[in-house]
ChimeraX commands (.cxc) that place a marker at each C-alpha (Angstrom):
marker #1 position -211.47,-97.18,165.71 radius 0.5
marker #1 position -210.96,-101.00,166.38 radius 0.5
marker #1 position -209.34,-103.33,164.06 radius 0.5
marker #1 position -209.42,-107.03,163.88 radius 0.5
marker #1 position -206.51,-108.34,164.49 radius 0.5
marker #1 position -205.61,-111.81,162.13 radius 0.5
marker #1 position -205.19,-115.05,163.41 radius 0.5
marker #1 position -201.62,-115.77,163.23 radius 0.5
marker #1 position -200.19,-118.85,161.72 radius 0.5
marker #1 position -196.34,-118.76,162.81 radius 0.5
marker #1 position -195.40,-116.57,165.62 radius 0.5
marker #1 position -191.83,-115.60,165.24 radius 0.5
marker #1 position -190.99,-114.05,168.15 radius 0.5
marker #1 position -192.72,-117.09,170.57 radius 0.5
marker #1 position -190.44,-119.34,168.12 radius 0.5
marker #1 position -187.02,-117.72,168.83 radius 0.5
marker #1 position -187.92,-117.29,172.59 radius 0.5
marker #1 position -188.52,-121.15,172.44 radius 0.5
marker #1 position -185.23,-122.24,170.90 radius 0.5
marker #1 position -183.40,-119.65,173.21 radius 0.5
marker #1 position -184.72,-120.54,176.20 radius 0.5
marker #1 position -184.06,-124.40,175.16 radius 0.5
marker #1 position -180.60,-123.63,174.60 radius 0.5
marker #1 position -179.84,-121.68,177.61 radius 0.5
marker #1 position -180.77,-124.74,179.64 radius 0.5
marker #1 position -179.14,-127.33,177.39 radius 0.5
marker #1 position -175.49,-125.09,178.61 radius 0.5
marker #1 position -176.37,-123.14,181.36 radius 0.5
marker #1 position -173.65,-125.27,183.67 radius 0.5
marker #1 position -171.26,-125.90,180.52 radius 0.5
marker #1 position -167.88,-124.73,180.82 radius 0.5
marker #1 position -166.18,-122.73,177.76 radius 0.5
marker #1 position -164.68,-126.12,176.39 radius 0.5
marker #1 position -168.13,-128.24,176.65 radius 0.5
marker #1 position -169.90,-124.91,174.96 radius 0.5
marker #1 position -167.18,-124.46,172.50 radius 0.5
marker #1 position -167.91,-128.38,171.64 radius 0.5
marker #1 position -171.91,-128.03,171.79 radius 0.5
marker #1 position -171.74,-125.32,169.47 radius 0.5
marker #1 position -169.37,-127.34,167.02 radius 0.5
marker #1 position -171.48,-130.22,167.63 radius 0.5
marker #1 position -175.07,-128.73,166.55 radius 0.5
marker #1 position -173.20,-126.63,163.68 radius 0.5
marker #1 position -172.23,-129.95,162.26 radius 0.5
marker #1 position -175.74,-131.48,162.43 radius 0.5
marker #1 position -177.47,-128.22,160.88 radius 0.5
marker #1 position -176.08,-129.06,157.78 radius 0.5
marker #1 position -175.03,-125.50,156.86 radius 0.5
marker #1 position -171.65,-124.73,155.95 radius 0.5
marker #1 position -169.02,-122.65,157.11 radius 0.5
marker #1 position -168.17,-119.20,155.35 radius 0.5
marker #1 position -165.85,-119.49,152.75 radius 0.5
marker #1 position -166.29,-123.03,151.92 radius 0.5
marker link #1:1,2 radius 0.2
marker link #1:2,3 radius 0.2
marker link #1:3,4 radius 0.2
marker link #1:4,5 radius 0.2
marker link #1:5,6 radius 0.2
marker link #1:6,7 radius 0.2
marker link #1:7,8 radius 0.2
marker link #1:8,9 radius 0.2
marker link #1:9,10 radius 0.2
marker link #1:10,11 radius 0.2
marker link #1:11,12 radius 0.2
marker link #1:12,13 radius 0.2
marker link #1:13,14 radius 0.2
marker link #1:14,15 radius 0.2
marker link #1:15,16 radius 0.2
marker link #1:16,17 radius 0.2
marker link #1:17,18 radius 0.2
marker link #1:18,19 radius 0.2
marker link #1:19,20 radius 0.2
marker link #1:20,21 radius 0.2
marker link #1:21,22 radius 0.2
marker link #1:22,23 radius 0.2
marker link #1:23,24 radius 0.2
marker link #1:24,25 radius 0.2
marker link #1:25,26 radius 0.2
marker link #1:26,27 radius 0.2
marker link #1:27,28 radius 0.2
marker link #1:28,29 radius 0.2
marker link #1:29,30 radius 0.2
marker link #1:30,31 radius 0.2
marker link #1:31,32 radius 0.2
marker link #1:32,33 radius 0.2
marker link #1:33,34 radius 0.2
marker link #1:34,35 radius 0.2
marker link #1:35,36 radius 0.2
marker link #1:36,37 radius 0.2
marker link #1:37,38 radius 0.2
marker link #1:38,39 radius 0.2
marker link #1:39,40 radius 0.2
marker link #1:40,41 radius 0.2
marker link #1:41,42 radius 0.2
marker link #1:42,43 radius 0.2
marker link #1:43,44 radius 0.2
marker link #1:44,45 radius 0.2
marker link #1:45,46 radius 0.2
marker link #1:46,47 radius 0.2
marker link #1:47,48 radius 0.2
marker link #1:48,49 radius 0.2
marker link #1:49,50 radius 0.2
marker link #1:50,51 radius 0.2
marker link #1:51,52 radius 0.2
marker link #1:52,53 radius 0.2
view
């Protein structure tokens, strides 16, 4: 028995595999001080806060 199978509207996975693979070439050179200070840097401009504050 076939099913239809829905149009999706988001695709999750494809989403996450997008912003990982972005990332891996935004520091694939970076050295653990520059990746230490990306990290810092886009934590900063996400607007979330730290735990415990």
């Amino acid at each position: 028995m076939k099913t239809k199978q829905k149009e999706k509207s988001f695709d999750a996975v494809k989403m996450m595999r997008d912003a990982r693979n972005k990332i891996t070439a935004e520091t694939q050179n970076m050295k653990f001080d520059e990746l230490r200070k990306y990290i810092d840097n886009q934590l900063k401009n996400s607007g979330l806060k730290p735990i415990g504050q």
